[in-house]
N, C-alpha and C positions, 0 to 999 in steps of 0.2 A: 558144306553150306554154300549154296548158291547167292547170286548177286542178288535177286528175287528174295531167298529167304530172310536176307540182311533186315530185310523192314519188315516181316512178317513174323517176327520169332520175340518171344520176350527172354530168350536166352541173350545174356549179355558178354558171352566168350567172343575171343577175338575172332574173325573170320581166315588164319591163319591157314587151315589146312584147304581151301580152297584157293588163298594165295600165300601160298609158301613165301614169297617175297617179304610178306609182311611180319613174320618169322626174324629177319634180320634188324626190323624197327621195333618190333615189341622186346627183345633183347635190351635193347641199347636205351631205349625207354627202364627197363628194369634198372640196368645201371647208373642210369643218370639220375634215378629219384630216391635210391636206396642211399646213395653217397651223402644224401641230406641229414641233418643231425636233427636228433630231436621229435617236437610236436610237426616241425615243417616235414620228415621225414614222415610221422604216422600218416597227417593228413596226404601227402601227394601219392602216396604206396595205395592207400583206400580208395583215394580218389581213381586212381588208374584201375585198380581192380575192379573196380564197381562196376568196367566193360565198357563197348562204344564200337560204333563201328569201323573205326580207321577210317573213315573216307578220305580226309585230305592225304596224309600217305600214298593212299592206296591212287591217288589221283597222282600224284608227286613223281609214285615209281614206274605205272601205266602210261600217262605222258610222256613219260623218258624211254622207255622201252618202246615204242613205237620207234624210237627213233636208234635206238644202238641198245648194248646189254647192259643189264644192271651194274650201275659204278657205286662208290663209296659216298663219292658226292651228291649221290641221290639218295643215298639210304639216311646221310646224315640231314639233307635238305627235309625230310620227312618225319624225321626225329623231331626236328627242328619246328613244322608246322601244326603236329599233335601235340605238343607242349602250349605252343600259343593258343592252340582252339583249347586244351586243357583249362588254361589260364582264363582268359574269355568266359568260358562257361562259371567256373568258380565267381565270377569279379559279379556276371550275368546272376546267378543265387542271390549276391548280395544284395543287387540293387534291386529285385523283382522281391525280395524279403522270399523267398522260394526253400520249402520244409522239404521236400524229394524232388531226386532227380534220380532216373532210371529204375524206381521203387524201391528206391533207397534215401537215409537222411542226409541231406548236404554240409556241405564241409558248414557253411556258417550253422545250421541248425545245431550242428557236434560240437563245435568248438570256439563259435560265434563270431560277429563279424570281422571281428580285427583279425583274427588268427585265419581267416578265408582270409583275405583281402594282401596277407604277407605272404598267404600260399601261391597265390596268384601270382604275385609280383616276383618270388621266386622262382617260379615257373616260366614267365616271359626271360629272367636274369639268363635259364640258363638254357632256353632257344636262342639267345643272342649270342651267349658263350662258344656252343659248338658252330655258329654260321662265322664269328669270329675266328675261330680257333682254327678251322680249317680252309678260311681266307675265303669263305661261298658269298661274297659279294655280291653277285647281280641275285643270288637270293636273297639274301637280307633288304635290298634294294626293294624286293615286289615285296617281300613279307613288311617290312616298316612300311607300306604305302599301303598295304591292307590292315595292320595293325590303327593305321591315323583313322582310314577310313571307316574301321569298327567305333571306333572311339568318336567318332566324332558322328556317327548312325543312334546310337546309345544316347548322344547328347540330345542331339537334336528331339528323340524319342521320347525323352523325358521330358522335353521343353514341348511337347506337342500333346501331353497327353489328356483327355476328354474336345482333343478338336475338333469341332465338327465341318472345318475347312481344307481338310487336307483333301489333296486331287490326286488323281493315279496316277501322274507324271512324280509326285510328291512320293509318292507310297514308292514306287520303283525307284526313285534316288536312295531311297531309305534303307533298303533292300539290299541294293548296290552296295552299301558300305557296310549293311551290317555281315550279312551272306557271302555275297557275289564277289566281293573283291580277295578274300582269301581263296574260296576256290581259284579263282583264276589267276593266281599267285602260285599257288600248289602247280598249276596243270604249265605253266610259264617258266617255272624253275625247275622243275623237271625237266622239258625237251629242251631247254636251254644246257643243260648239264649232261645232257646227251647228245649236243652238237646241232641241234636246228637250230641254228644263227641263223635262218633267215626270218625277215623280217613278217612275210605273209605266214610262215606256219605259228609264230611264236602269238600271232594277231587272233589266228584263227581259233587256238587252244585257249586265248584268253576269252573268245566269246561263248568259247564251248561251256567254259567253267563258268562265266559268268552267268550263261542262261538256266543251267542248272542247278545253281545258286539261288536263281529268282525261282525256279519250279519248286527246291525245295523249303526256301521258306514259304512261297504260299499252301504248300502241302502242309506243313506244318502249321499252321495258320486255319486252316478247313479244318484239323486233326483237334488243334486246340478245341473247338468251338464245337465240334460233333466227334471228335473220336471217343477212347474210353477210356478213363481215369486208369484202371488195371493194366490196359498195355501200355498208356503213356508213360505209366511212373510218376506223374503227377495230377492235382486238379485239373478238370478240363473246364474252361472258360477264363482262361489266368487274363489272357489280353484284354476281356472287355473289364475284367475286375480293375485292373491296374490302366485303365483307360486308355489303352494301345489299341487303335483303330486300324484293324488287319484288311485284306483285301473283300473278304467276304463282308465283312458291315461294311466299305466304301459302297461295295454293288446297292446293298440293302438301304444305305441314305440318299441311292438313285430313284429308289422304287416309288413307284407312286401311290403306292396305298401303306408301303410301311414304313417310307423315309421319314414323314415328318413325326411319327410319333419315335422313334431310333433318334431324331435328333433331338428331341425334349428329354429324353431320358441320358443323353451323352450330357445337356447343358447342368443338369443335376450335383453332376459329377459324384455320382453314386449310383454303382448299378446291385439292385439286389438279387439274390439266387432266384428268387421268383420270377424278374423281370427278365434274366438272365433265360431263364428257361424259356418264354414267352418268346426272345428274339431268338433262339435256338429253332423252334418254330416255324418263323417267320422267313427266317433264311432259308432252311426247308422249303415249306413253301412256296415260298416265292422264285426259285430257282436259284438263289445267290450262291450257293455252296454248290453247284453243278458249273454255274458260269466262271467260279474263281478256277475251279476244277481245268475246265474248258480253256482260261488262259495260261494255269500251267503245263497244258497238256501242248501247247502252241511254245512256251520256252522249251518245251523236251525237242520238239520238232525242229528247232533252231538251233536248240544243241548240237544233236544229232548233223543237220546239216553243215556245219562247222568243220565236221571230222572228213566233210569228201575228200576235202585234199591230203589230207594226211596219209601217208604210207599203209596199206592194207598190210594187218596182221592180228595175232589173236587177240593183241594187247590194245589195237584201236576196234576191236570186236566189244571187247570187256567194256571198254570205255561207254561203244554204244547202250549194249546190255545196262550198264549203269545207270544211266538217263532213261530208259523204259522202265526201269524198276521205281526210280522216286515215285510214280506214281501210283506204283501200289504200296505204299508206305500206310503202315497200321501203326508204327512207333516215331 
């Protein structure tokens, strides 16, 4: 499986055999979620099978390997950051009230909220346990400052929802903390843990992650609102139902012929499936879902160029390849 097929496939197997590396985190993943007893034990086992693409790992151990060969303290740092995005996404179910994820029923739909919500919070216990246990430090350092920065993206998220004053300065802070700042944690701890101490390349990989964090939540974002329920694994239109005001409607409350009726329908604060379709349309039309397109196509490019300075190898190849693939992302 190619880097390309990662987002074009509704197969949810790990992408292992294209990077064997990742062979040594799905392991260790197995063992650290089986040792759980119980309902927390069914739910994280299901959870983890139900498939994903490793990207933070896969970022974690590619970042490091550009810079020296695969160590322990990478593979654990990776352990460590797919438990947290695990977690996140569970906690993410709950508060979106969300019935499938990946075409499948979510832990809160299985086993409802409280028992998601303690999955979760096990899940982050025991990302802290092994960044503890094996003293990875200045990881746990970028991952707790992307952890706050989730948590406090999520707040703010919730506290913003049917606004119809948020600015794109606003929208990219948002982004920043809910996306951008894990990856760029992942891609920091990694070449950190393979000896680029220095201060420009550790700068560089963080803006690498972080742009390709903002590419793919606005890819995601465009997917919501015009992809297709069957390959998402979930409904498509979740954000404007749940009044999250993504980059594609910012464009659309610019427009001059659709903004004002988009902003009487956010004051509402009820969007129906009709109306839903109607601005599905509209953004069509209007170009909005080509120009959101167009500025994540501009974070890929600044991703990308991030990587110049980095050491040439096949591993800051992959890395590139990675960032031209978000954009063809169908899932």
């Amino acid at each position: 499986m190619s880097i390309q097929q990662l987002y074009n496939t509704k197969d949810t197997s790990i992408p292992t055999l294209q990077f064997p590396e990742l062979l040594f985190v799905e392991d260790k993943l197995q063992i650290v979620l089986s040792k759980a007893d119980g309902l927390i034990q069914q739910t994280c086992v299901g959870f983890l099978q139900s498939g994903g693409k490793r990207i933070r790992p896969l970022l974690t151990l590619y970042s490091g390997m550009c810079f020296a060969p695969l160590n322990p303290p990478m593979i654990q740092t990776a352990v460590a950051a797919e438990l947290i995005h695990m977690a996140s996404l569970i906690h993410d179910d709950v508060i979106d009230e969300s019935a499938t994820r990946r075409g499948k029923p979510t832990v809160n739909s299985l086993y409802g909220n409280h028992a998601a919500i303690l999955t979760g919070d096990y899940l982050f216990a025991e990302a802290f346990n092994i960044l503890s246990t094996h003293q990875l430090l200045s990881s746990m350092t970028y991952l707790v400052e992307a952890i706050q920065a989730m948590c406090e993206g999520e707040v703010n998220q919730a506290n913003e929802q049917f606004s119809s004053s948020i600015s794109l300065q606003h929208y990219f802070q948002r982004i920043t903390k809910k996306t951008g700042k894990l990856l760029a944690a992942c891609c920091q701890s990694g070449a950190y843990l393979a000896g680029a101490s220095s201060e420009e390349l550790l700068t560089q990989l963080r803006e690498y992650g972080l742009n390709i964090g903002y590419a793919y939540q606005i890819t995601d974002d465009i997917l919501d609102i015009s992809g297709n329920a069957d390959s998402l694994g979930k409904p498509v239109g979740t954000d404007l139902l749940n009044g999250n005001l993504t980059l594609p409607f910012l464009y659309l409350m610019d427009n001059p012929i659709y903004g004002k009726c988009l902003t009487e329908i956010i004051k509402t604060r009820k969007v129906t499936r009709q109306g839903l379709q109607s601005i599905q349309e509209a953004l069509v039309s209007s170009g909005c879902i080509a120009q959101a397109y167009a500025t994540a196509t501009e974070c890929i490019c600044k991703a990308k160029a991030s990587l110049a300075k980095i050491p040439g190898s096949p591993y800051r190849t992959t890395l590139v390849d990675l960032a031209d693939s978000i954009l063809l992302r169908t899932t």
